[in-house]
C-alpha positions as CSV (number, residue, x, y, z in Angstrom):
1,X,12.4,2.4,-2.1
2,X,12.4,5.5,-0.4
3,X,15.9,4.9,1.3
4,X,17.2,4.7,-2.8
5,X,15.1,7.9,-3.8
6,X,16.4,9.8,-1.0
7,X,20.4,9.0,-2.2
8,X,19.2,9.6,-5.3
9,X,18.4,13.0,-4.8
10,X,20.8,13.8,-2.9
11,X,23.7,12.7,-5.0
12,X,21.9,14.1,-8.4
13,X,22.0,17.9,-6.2
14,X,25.6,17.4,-5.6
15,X,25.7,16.0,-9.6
16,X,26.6,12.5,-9.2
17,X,24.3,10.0,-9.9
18,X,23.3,6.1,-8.6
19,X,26.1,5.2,-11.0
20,X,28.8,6.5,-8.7
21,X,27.6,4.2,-5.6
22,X,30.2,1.2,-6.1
23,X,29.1,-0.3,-2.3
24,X,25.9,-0.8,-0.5
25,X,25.5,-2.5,2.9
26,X,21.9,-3.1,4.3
27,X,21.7,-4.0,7.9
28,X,18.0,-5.2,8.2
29,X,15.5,-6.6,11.3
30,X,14.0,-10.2,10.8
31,X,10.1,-10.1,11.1
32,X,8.9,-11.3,14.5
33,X,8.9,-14.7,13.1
34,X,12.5,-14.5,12.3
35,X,12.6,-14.3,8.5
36,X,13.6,-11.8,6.1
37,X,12.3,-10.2,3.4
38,X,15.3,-10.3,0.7
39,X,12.8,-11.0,-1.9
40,X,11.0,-7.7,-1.7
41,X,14.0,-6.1,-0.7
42,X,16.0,-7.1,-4.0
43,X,12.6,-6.0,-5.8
44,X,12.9,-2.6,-4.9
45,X,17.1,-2.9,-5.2
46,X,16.8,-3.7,-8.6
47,X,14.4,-1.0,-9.8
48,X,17.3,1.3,-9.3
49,X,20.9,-0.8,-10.0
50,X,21.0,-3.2,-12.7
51,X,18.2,-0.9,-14.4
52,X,16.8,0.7,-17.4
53,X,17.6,3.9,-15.1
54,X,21.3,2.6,-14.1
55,X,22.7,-1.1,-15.4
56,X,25.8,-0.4,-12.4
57,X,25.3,-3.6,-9.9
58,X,27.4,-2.0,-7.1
59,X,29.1,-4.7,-4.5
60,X,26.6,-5.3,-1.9
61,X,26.2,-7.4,1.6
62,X,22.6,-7.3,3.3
63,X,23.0,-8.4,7.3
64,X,20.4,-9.6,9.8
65,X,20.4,-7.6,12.9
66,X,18.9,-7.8,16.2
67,X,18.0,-3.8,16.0
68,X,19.1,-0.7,14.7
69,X,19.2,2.5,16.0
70,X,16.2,4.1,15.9
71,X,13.0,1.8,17.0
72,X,10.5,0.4,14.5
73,X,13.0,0.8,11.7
74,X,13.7,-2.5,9.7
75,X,16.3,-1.8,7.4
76,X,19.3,0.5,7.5
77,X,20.9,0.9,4.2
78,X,25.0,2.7,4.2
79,X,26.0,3.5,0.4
80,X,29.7,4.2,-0.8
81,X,30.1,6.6,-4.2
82,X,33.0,7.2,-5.7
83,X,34.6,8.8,-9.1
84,X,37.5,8.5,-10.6
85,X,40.2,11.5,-10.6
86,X,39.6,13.7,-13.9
């Protein structure tokens, strides 16, 4: 949730919104038992695409990783936002 509030803020200050992001990739770590939680990860997904706050369902892929960069985090999330020319 507060990997999606974060891009939202950002975008909204440079005025865009989660309506622009066309592409999401989530890189996650499997709990030590080797399972993911997609479930609660498409829970908090969908309270910000396919929304009351933004019906876009941008492209997504969601990967298993052994780790990411920085220890103890669990989920990495890369976003793509684009307009077209005016």
């Amino acid at each position: 949730m507060q990997i999606f509030e974060t891009y939202q803020a950002t975008l909204e200050g440079m005025g865009w919104s989660l309506a622009d992001i066309v592409q999401v990739r989530v890189f996650a770590v499997a709990n030590p038992d080797g399972t993911l939680d997609f479930a609660g990860f498409n829970t908090g997904y969908r309270r910000f695409f396919g929304s009351d706050i933004n019906p876009m369902k941008p492209v997504r892929s969601f990967v298993q990783v052994a780790a990411l960069v920085r220890e103890g985090w669990l989920v990495e999330v890369e976003i793509r936002a684009a307009r077209m020319p005016q």
